[in-house]
Steps between C-alpha positions, in 0.01 A plus 500: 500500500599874438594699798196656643428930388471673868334817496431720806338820622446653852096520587478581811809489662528124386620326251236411166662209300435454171650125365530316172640168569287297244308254746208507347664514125182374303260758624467823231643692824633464823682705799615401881410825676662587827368701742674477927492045481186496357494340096289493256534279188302675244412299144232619191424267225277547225356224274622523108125409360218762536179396719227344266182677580650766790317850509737559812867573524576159698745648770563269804713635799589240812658634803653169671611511871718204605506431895887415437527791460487621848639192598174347679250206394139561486328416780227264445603192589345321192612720202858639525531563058368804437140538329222765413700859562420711812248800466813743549662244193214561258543920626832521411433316146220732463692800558780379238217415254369830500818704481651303171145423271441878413857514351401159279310526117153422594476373148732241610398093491841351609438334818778673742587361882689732743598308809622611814711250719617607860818322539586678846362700694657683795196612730593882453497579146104380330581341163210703316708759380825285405205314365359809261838599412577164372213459270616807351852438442398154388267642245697816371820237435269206292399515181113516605317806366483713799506892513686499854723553736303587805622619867343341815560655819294508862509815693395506925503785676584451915523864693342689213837359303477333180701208469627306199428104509429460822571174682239304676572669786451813392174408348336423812569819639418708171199681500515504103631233267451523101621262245535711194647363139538747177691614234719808504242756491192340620370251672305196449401305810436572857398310819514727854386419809495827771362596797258770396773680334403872336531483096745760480747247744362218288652713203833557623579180563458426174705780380764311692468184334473607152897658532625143624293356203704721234834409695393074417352549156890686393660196734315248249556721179896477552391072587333479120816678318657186579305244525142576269439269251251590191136467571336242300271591248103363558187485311256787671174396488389838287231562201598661158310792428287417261270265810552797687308671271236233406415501895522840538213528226307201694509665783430888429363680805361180651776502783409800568145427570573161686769663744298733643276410707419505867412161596805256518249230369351621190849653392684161535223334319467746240904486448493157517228452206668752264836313548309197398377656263868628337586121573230383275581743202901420488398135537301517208712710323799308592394134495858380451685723725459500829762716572316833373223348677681515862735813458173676350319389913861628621477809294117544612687568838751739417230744329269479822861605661482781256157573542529531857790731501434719254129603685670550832796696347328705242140559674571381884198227405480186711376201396178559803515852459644607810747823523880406495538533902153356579393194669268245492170490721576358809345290771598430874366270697601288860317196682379360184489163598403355848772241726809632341704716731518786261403525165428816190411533160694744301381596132626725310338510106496144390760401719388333861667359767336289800781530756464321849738512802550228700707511864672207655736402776852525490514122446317587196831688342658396131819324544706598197779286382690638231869515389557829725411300807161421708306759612150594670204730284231589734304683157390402246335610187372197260376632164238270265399593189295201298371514154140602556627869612598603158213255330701227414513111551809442701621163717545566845801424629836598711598851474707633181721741497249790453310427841871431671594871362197664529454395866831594566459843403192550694657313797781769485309828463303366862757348716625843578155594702555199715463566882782248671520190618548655833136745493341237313593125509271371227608308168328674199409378215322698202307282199440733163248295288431688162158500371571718211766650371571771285831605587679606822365211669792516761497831586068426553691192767668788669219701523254198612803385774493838653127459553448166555815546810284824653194264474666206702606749788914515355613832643736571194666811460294711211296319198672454202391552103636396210398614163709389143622764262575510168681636198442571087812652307519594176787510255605826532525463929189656576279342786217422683449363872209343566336402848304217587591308162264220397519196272623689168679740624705248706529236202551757256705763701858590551525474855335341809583735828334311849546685762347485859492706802353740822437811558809558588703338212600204302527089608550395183578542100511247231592572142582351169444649165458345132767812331855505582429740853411811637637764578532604917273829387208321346518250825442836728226585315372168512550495886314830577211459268488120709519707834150696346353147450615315840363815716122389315535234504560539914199680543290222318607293756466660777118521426507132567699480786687762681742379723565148653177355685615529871412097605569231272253252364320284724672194331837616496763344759545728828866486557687544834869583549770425832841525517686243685846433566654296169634253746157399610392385178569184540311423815159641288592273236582205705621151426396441106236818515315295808489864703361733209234228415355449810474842539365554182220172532414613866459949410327422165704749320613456146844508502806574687766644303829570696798706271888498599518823676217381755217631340210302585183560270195303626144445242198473582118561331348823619252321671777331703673794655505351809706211379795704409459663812536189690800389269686809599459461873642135445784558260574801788495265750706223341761801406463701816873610690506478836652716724648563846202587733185394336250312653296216373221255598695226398375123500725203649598282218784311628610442851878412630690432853653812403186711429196502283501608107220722376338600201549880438408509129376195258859502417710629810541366821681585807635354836383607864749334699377311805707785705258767319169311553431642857679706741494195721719192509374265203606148545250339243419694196162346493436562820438901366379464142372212271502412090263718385452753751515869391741744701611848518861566411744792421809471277841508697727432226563405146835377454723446154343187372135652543430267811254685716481533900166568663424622848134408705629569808602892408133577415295309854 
């Protein structure tokens, strides 16, 4: 093999490493990217035949994390290979996905495969961006059609300071963290997560990114002088101009007509039947060429694209009529449902959301195993959206990765609001089911988890909103942003802006466009004309439901919490968990759940109260530390030449030595107190081993 090509640049005040050692010589492209330890192998491959019958550029990214690679086994002690990827897995892929495919040929039918294999990983440095920079290099170097490079670069901000990369560490204590990807002058994907940040911050931090983003896009240009290969030439699935002109006739003003319309349902059908329509005269003027037949259906697309646009640019005409910053009617409404703890419907046009809240025990917490370790989630936010919601017939089964990314997002712009485990000990979980969509369905989950918590009695911070934004651009730059963007408008579009927040500021942001990026000014714009939108969106809600209900529901778990020395937990436990379950079987709570720092969080229904109460008082008991001078009724449990053993506690006992039974001469221990008998003594002295001496004589 050829010596390895070592490239490097500081990011950060560390080391990025770009490496071409051929390992993975038979893909089109491949790097080893090097960021602290933690590797990335980075491979794209794309097929040499075109895609029979594909009206889709067939782009498939795979993020792969290997438990090797932070040297530990998965847990489970019946499957140790590793199988379907973790949420954060499919998040990560997600995020590559949608920073690369706007830079592709849409027209494109090659099937391409950009994987992503952690090789190490450190536990500092999160192999996302070494991840995104990868698929870059890997791309710009190969001879597959791609209009790249890109830069990739997360930005945190601790102390009102931005910081570059930051390591896991410092994203725990960030109150702002944004994964942004782009090309030199504008940028193409976002995903932020802040705690109800202003815009103008929100903005800023960007700024920041976007100069580290130059400085990796010139690292990889100097890369490709070296090292680019030609791009292969493909066949573009495109129509000559001569169809474009037979369809054009076919179709006249028709689109026109069909487009706009206000109900969803009578402009899908009516779209629908006219492209069966065009389907029906190629195919019969086309009998032996079924390739006008589908790039005419493809082309039926692209002037519905052009349709779209050119109202919105030219006239500011929507598709439903509404004005450029306007939104949809909406609809608030809480306790739609009986039995479940909390529960709201949120609709905004044709989109609705049925959103219920459900709190559990801290038993009931998600126990995450992943490559970055194991970890506890105490919320959750678990996003459905089935076929009948936009009309269609549609299997039911596990999540993809649209519900996976969508509740992500939502789960993000509300875990902010939170109270703490401390104020409020309960497990949370929030369930979006879509009834109809018609875009922004996840921002309608953040809205319907803010009102379905307040329902169920969560005190969270503020409510959140989220509305979706959107973009048209024409060819000579100018532009329109558009809130509260529905079905067209998203398909069809340029961009698709999410963003959630309070009051106060924004929780969340999630971006990806179908051009090569935007630039930072058009994303301000986008952000305060969103701010307009999230304030109504506010006061919508806050018709339904104003602030958190101040008692929970009546089937909700009542929770109690004690502190007890960490030391003691095994004596509530007891021998194989014989303590904690006869406590549990003889109270009638729920559950006992007992954490490492002595927490102690006991269950029980609301009807049950008293349960938990009398769980409490016998965990307290069993826990209790005795000290010098206190005096208990005590009962004889054990009795000795040297003195009689009694009970103090379920779990301590003491001795009164036959010398402290009376203040007379005992010469039979019996002859002052029997097994069984109940006596009044006072603590003399504890010594080093925890052995306790009682007094009865000090208190007659």
């Amino acid at each position: 093999m050829s010596k390895p090509k070592i490239y490097t640049l500081d990011l950060g005040g560390r080391e990025l490493s770009i490496k071409l050692a051929g390992w993975a010589d038979q893909a089109n492209g491949s790097v080893i990217v090097q960021y602290g330890e933690t590797v990335v192998l980075l491979t794209c491959v794309m097929s040499a035949m075109l895609r029979e019958g594909t009206d889709y550029f067939p782009l498939l990214v795979d993020y792969q994390e290997r438990f090797y690679a932070a040297g530990t086994i998965k847990k489970s002690r019946f499957i140790k290979r590793e199988g379907r990827p973790s949420d954060q897995a499919t998040l990560t892929g997600r995020v590559i996905d949608r920073s690369i495919r706007p830079l592709f040929d849409m027209r494109m039918r090659n099937d391409i495969q950009v994987v992503a294999t952690v090789l190490a990983f450190d536990k500092k440095n999160d192999p996302d961006i070494p991840s995104l920079i990868a698929s870059s290099v890997a791309l710009f170097i190969s001879d597959i059609p791609w209009r790249g490079p890109i830069g990739a670069v997360k930005v945190g901000r601790i102390n009102k300071e931005y910081i570059l990369n930051p390591t896991i560490e410092d994203c725990k204590n960030s109150d702002l963290l944004i994964t942004l990807s782009g090309t030199k002058d504008k940028i193409n994907m976002i995903e932020a997560a802040a705690r109800e940040i202003p815009e103008e911050e929100m903005l800023e931090a960007m700024e920041f990114g976007k100069k580290y983003i130059q400085k990796i896009i010139e690292f990889q240009e100097d890369i490709a002088k070296e090292n680019a290969v030609p791009k292969r030439e493909v066949l573009l699935n495109d129509i000559d101009d001569a169809l474009k002109q037979e369809i054009g006739s076919f179709l006249d003003n028709r689109l026109e007509t069909v487009l706009f319309e206000d109900s969803k349902k009578e402009r899908v059908s009516a779209v629908s039947e006219l492209k069966q329509r065009l389907g029906e005269f190629l195919q019969k003027k086309y009998p032996e060429n079924k390739g006008n037949v589908s790039m005419g259906l493809d082309f039926f697309e692209k002037k519905i694209d052009e349709v779209v646009h050119k109202n919105i640019l030219e006239n500011e005409k929507r598709v439903d009529g509404r004005k450029l910053d306007e939104l949809r009617p909406l609809s608030s409404q809480v306790a739609v449902v009986p039995r479940v703890h909390g529960s709201a419907l949120f609709m905004r046009g044709n989109t609705h959301a049925f959103v219920t809240s459900t709190l559990g025990t801290p038993g009931d917490e998600q126990i995450i195993d992943e490559m970055e370790g194991e970890y506890k989630k105490r919320f959750m936010l678990h996003y459905n959206f089935p076929g009948f919601s936009v009309g269609e017939v549609s299997p039911m089964r596990s999540p993809g990765r649209r519900e996976i990314g969508h509740g992500a997002l939502a789960e993000k712009a509300l875990e902010p609001l939170l109270p703490s485990k401390d104020d409020f000990p309960y497990t949370i979980r929030i369930v979006s089911e879509i009834l109809s969509s018609n875009g922004s369905s996840s921002m309608a989950s953040v809205c319907g988890g803010s009102l379905a918590m307040m329902d169920a009695g969560v005190p969270i911070k503020n409510p959140a909103a989220g509305i979706a934004m959107g973009l048209m651009t024409g060819e000579g730059g100018e532009y329109k942003v558009l809130t509260d963007i529905q079905g067209p408008e998203d398909h069809y579009g340029d961009m698709d802006f999410k963003t959630a927040g309070t009051k106060n500021g924004i929780t969340a942001i999630q971006m990806d466009v179908k051009i090569d990026g935007v630039p930072i000014e058009v994303l301000g714009k986008t952000m305060k004309q969103a701010k307009k939108a999230r304030m109504e969106i506010l006061e919508n809600m806050q018709g339904a439901i104003s602030e958190p209900r101040e008692s929970l529901s009546k089937y909700a778990p009542r929770i109690m919490v004690i502190q007890i020395n960490p030391e003691k937990i095994r004596e509530v436990i007891g021998p194989g968990g014989k303590i904690i379950n006869q406590i549990i079987d003889e109270t009638g709570v729920s559950s006992i759940d007992i954490e490492d720092d002595g927490k102690v969080y006991v269950a029980a229904a609301a009807e049950s109260e008293d349960a938990a109460i009398k769980a409490i008082e016998w965990i307290k008991s069993i826990t209790r530390e005795i000290k010098i001078g206190e005096v208990f009724a005590a009962k004889v449990v054990k009795i000795t030449d040297f003195g009689a053993f009694v009970e103090l506690t379920p779990k301590q006992e003491g001795l009164v030595h036959v010398s402290q039974l009376s203040d007379k001469y005992v010469k039979n221990v019996e002859d002052v107190v029997k097994l069984g008998d109940t006596i009044r003594v006072k603590v003399i002295r504890i010594d080093e081993q925890g052995k306790i001496a009682l007094s009865a004589k000090t208190l007659n």
